[in-house]
C-alpha positions as CSV (number, residue, x, y, z in Angstrom):
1,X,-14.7,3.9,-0.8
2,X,-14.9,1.9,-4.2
3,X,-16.1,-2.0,-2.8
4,X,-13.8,-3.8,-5.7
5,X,-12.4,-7.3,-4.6
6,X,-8.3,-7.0,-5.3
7,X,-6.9,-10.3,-6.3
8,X,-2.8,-10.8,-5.8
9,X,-1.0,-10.6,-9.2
10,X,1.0,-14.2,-9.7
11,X,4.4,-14.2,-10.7
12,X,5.6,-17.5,-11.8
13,X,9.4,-18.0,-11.1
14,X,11.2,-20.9,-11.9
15,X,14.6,-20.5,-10.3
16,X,14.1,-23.1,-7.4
17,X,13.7,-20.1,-4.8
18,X,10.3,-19.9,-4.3
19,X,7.7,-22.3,-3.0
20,X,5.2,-23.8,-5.7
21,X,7.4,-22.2,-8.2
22,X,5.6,-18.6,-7.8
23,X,6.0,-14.8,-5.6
24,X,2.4,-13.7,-5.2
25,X,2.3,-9.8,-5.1
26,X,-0.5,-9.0,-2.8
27,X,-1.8,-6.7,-3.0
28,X,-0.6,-5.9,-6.8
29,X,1.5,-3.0,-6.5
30,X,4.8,-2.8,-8.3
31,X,7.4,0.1,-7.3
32,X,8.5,1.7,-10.8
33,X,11.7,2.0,-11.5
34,X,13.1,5.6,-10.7
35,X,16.8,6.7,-11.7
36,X,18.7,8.3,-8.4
37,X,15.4,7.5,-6.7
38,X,14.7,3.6,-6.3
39,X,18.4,2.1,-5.0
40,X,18.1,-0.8,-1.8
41,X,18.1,1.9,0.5
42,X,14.5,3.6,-0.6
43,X,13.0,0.4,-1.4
44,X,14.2,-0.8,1.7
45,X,11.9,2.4,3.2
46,X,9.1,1.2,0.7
47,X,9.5,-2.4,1.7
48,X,9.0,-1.7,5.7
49,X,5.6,-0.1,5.1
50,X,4.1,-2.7,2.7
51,X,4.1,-5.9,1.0
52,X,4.5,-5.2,-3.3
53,X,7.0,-5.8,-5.5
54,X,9.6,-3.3,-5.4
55,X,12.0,-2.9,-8.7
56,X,15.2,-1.4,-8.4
57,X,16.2,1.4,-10.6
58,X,16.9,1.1,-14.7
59,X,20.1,-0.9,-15.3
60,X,22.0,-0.6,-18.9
61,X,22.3,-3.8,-20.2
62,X,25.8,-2.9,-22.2
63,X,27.1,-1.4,-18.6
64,X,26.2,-4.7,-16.6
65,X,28.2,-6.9,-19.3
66,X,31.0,-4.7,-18.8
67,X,30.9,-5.0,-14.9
68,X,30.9,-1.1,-14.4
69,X,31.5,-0.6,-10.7
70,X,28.4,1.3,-10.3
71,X,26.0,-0.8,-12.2
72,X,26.7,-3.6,-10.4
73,X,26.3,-1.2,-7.4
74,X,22.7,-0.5,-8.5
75,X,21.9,-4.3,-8.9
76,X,23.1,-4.7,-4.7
77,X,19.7,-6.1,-3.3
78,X,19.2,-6.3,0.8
79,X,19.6,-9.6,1.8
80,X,16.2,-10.4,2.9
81,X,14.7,-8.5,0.0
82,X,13.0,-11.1,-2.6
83,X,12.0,-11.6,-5.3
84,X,15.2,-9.4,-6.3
85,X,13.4,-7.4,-9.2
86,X,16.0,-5.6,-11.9
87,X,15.0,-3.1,-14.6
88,X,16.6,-3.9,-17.5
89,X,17.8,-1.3,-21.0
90,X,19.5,-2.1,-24.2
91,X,18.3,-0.9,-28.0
92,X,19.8,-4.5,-29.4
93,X,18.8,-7.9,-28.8
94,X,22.3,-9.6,-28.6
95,X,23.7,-6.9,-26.2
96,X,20.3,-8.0,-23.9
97,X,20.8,-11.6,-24.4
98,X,24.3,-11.4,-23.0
99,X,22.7,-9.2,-20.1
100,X,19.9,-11.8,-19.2
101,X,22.4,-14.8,-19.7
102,X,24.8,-12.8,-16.9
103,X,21.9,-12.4,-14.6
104,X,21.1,-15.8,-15.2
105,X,24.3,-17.7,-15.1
106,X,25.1,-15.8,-11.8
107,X,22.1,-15.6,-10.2
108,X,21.9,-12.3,-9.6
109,X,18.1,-11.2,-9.5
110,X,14.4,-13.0,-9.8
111,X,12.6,-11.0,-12.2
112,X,13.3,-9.0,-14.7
113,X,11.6,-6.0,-16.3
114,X,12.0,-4.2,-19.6
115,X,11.7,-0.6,-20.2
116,X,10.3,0.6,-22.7
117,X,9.0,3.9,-21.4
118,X,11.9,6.1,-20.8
119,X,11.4,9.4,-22.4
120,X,14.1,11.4,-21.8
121,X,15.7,12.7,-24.3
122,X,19.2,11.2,-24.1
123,X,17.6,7.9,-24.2
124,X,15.2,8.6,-27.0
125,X,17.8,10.5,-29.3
126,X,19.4,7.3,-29.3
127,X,16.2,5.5,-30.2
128,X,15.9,3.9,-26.7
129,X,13.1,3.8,-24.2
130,X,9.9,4.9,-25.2
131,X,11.2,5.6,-28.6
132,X,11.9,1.9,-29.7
133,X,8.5,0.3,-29.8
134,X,8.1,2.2,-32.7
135,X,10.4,0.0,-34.6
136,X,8.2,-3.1,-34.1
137,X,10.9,-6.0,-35.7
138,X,13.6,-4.0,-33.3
139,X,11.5,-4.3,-30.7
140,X,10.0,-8.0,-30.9
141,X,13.9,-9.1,-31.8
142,X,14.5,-7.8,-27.8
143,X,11.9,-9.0,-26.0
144,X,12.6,-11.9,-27.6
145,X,16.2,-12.5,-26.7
146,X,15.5,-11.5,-23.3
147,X,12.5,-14.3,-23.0
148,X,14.0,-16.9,-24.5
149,X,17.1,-16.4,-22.2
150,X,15.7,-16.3,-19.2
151,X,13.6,-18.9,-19.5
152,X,16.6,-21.1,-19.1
153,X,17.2,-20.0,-15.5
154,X,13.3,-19.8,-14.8
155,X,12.9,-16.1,-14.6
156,X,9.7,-13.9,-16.1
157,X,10.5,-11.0,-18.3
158,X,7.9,-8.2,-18.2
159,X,8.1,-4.8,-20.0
160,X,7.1,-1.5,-19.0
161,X,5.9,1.1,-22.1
162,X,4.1,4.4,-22.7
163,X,1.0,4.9,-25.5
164,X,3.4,5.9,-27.9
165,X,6.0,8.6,-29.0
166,X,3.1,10.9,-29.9
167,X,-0.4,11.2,-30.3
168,X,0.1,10.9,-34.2
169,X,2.3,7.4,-33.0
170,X,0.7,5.4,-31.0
171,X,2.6,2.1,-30.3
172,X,1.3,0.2,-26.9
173,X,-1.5,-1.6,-28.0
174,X,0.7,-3.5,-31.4
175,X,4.0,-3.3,-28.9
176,X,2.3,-5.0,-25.4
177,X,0.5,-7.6,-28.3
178,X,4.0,-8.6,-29.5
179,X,5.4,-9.0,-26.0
180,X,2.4,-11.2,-25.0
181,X,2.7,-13.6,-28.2
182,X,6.3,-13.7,-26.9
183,X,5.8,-15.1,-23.4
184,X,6.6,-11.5,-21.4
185,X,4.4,-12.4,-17.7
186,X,2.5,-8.9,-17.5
187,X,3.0,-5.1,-19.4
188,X,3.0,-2.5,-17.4
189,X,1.6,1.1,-19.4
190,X,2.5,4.4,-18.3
191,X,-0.8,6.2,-19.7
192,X,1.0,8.7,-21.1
193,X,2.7,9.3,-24.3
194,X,7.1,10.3,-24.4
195,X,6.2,14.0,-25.5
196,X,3.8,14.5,-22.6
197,X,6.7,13.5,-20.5
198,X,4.7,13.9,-17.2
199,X,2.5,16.8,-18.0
200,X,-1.2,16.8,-17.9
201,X,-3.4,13.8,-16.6
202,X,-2.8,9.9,-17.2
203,X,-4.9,8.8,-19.9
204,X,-6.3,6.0,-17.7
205,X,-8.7,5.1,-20.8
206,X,-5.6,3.8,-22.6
207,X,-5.0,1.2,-19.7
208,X,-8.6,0.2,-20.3
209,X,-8.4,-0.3,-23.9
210,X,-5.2,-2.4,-23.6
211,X,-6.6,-4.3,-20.8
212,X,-9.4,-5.3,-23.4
213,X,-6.5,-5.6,-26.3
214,X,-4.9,-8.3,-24.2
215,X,-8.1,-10.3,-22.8
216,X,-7.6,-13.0,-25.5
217,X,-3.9,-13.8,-24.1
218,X,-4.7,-13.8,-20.2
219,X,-1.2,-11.5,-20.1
220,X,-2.1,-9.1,-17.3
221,X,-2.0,-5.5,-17.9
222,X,-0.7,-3.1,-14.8
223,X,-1.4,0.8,-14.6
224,X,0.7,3.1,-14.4
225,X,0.4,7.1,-13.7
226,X,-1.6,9.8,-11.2
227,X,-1.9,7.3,-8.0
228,X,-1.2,9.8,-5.6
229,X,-3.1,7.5,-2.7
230,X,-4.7,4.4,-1.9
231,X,-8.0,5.4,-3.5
232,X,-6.7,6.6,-6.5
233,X,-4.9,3.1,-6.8
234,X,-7.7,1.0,-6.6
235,X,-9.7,3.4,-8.5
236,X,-7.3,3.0,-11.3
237,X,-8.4,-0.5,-11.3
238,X,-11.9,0.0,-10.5
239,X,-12.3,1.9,-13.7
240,X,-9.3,0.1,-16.2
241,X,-9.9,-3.8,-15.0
242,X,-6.2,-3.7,-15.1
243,X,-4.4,-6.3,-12.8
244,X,-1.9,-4.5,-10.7
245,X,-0.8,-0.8,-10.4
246,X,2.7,0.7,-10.7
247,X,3.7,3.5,-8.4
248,X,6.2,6.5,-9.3
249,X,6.1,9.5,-8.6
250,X,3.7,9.5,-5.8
251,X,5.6,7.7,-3.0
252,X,8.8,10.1,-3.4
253,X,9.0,11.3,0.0
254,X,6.0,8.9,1.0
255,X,7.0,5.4,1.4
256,X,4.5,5.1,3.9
257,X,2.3,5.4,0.6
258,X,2.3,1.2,0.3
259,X,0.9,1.2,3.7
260,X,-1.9,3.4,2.5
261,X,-2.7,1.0,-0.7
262,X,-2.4,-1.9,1.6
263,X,-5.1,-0.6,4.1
264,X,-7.6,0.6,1.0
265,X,-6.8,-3.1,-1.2
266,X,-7.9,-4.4,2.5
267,X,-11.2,-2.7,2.5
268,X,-9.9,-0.4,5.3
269,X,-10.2,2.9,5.6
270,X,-6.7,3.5,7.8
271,X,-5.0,6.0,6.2
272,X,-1.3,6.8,7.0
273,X,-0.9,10.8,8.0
274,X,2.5,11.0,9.9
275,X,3.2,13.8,12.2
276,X,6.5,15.5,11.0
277,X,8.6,14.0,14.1
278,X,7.6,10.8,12.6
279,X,8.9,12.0,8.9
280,X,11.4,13.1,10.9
281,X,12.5,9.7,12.1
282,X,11.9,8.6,8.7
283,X,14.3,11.1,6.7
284,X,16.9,10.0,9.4
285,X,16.9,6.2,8.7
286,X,17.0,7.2,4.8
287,X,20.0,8.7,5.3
288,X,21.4,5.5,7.2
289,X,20.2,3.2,4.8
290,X,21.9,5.6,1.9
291,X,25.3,5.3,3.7
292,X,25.7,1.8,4.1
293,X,24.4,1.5,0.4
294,X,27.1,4.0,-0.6
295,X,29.7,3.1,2.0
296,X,30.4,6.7,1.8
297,X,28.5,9.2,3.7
298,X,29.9,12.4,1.6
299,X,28.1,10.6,-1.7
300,X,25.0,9.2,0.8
301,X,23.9,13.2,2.5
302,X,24.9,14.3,-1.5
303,X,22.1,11.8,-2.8
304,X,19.4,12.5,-0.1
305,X,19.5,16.6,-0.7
306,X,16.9,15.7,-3.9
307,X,14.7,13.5,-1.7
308,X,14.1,16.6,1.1
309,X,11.4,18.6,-0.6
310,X,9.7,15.7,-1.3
311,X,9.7,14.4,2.4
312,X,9.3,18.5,3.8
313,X,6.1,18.9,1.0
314,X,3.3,21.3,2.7
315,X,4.8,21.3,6.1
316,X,5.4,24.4,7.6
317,X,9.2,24.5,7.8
318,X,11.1,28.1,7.0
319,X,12.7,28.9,4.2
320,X,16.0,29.3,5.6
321,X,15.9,25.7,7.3
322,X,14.5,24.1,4.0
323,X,17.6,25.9,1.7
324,X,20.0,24.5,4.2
325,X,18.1,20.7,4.7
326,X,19.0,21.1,0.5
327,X,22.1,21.4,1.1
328,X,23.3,19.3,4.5
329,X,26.8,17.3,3.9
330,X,26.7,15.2,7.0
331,X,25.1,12.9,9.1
332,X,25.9,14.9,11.9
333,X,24.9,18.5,10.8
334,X,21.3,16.6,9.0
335,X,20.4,15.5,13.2
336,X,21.2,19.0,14.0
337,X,18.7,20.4,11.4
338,X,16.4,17.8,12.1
339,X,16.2,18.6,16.2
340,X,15.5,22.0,14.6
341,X,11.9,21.0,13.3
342,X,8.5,21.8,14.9
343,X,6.6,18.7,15.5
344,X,2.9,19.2,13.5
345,X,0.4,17.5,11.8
346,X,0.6,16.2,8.3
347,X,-1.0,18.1,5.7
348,X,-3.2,16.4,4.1
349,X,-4.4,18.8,1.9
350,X,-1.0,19.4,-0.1
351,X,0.4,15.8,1.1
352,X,-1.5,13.1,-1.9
353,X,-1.1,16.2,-4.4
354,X,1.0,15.6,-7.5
355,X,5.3,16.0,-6.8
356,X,8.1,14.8,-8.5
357,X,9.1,15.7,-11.9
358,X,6.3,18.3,-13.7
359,X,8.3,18.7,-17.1
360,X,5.8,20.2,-19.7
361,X,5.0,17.9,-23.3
362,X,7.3,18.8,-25.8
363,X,8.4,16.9,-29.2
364,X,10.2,13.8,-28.7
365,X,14.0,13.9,-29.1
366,X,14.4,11.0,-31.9
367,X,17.5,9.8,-34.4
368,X,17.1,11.1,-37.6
369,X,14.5,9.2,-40.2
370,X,13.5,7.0,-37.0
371,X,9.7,7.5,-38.0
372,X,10.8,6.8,-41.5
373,X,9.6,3.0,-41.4
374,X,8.9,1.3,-38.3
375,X,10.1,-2.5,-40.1
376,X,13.7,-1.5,-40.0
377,X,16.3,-3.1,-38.0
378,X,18.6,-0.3,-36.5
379,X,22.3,-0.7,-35.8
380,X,23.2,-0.9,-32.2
381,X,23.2,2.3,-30.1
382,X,25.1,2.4,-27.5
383,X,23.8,4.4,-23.9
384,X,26.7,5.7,-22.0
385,X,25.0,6.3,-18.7
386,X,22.7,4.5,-16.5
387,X,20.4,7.3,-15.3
388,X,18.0,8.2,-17.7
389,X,14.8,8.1,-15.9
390,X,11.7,6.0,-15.6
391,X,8.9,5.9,-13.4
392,X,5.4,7.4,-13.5
């Protein structure tokens, strides 16, 4: 096990909530923000197996100012869940000014992340996610409007990016620079670029590089991509020097996965490796949580068929029994597949292996002539939906 001494990250939060004006993550792992994936009821999951900071999933900025009935769902925090952590989107700074002011003015959350890093294509067609750092003024002009605004109420603004849209455009070193000089409290990097998507390996060199980029600001830098278990996670910042890490992709169907980078951060070589009765009892109190986040148990069993895989990875469960786990539409018929399942042990083999979304690199869906010059100021684009992705 890597000996590396793992110092709490230090959020500084001026909203009169917190003693000594500050949340200290410790150890420094952030939950990304997943679309679908990260509403109260996971992170609720996440929260009882390890300290962090746990993000809910991306919010549209232009949807939150218009009070859409489920944005304002996505933004429903447990009540003893704190710092209340929000992901925030918008491609224009006034339509995230309004956003922060809201959030501000009505006290609805503690922190506030940016994304940056989307890079699905009916984010980045519109020039959004991790297509807008390319536009540099653009992207300054909203990072600005959301410090400045928040600072009124005493809440840090961070932003979450990728290396660029492409090899040929890199952005994150100029981008995370800008947010710095702007007053943002860490970037996170995704060490991948938007055409990779999530194919191939993190590029855990670029983390290191901006880690160096930054130095002169004392803005930390947090890692982002392939931490599949607690040794990956501190080897990540073993090797980068970066501050904190950001988990994706690699607690879907592991929440227990914070308890495993709590033990290793510790110096401990406990490692979590639940029997399947014990994922069993897990999948079942997801599915609790999910209805009383839904208040509709039709819409809750409908939202947990995408997390079963995940939870069912390399256990030896037949085919027939998985197909129908994909497809359950009550509580009552999930505890009768559930009694179904063989208790064993977990496989660890197949269990801190890669899952979640394996889309292969492909060009970056962009406006037309957005490469043309990275100085201009676009007009507003508007984003009609609020699940585009993230996470890493």
């Amino acid at each position: 096990m890597l000996q590396t001494k793992v110092k709490p990250l230090r959020l500084e939060i001026k909203n009169g909530r917190f003693v000594n004006n500050e949340f200290l993550i410790d150890p420094p792992v952030v939950l990304a923000p997943m679309a679908g994936i990260t509403n109260s009821a996971f992170r609720t999951l996440c929260r009882e197996h390890g300290a962090g900071l746990y993000v809910c999933e991306m919010v549209t900025a232009r949807a939150l100012i218009e009070r859409r009935e489920e944005t304002l769902r996505l933004m429903n925090f447990a009540p003893n869940e704190s710092p209340r952590s929000v992901q925030l989107y918008a491609v224009d700074p006034l339509t995230m000014k309004k956003a922060v002011e809201m959030i501000g003015s009505e006290d609805l959350a503690d922190h506030i992340d940016m994304n940056f890093g989307c890079p699905v294509p009916k984010v980045t067609r519109r020039g959004g996610g991790a297509a807008l750092p390319f536009k540099r003024r653009l992207f300054s002009e909203i990072v600005k409007a959301a410090v400045d605004t928040a600072s009124k109420y005493g809440i840090p603004v961070t932003v979450k990016m990728r290396i660029g849209i492409d090899e040929t455009h890199k952005t994150f070193k100029e981008a995370a620079m800008s947010a710095a000089q702007l007053g943002v409290s860490w970037v996170a990097l995704h060490a991948r670029t938007a055409a990779q998507l999530y194919d191939g390996k993190a590029n855990w060199n670029a983390i290191s590089e901006l880690v160096e980029h930054l130095s002169a600001t004392n803005v930390p830098v947090l890692g982002n991509g392939d931490i599949w278990s607690g040794e990956d996670g501190l080897r990540m910042m073993h090797e980068t020097g970066c501050a904190g890490i950001v988990i994706g992709r690699g607690c879907l169907g592991r929440p227990w996965l914070f308890a495993d980078l709590a033990n290793t951060f510790r110096g401990e070589k406990v490692q979590t490796n639940p029997t399947l009765f014990q994922v069993r009892d897990l999948m079942f109190r997801h599915a609790q949580l999910l209805i009383a986040y839904f208040e509709n148990e039709d819409r809750a069993m409908r939202d947990l068929r995408k997390h079963m895989a995940w939870y069912l990875k390399g256990f030896q469960v037949n085919r027939s029994l998985r197909a129908q786990f994909g497809m359950v539409a009550s509580l009552a018929e999930f505890s009768q597949l559930l009694a179904q399942l063989n208790d064993q042990p977990y496989p660890t083999a197949i269990g801190a292996a890669p899952r979640g979304r394996t889309s292969h690199a492909r060009p970056v869906t962009l406006p037309d002539g957005w490469l043309n010059n990275p100085d201009e100021l676009s007009e507003e684009i508007a984003i009609e939906s609020d699940e585009s992705g993230s996470g890493g």
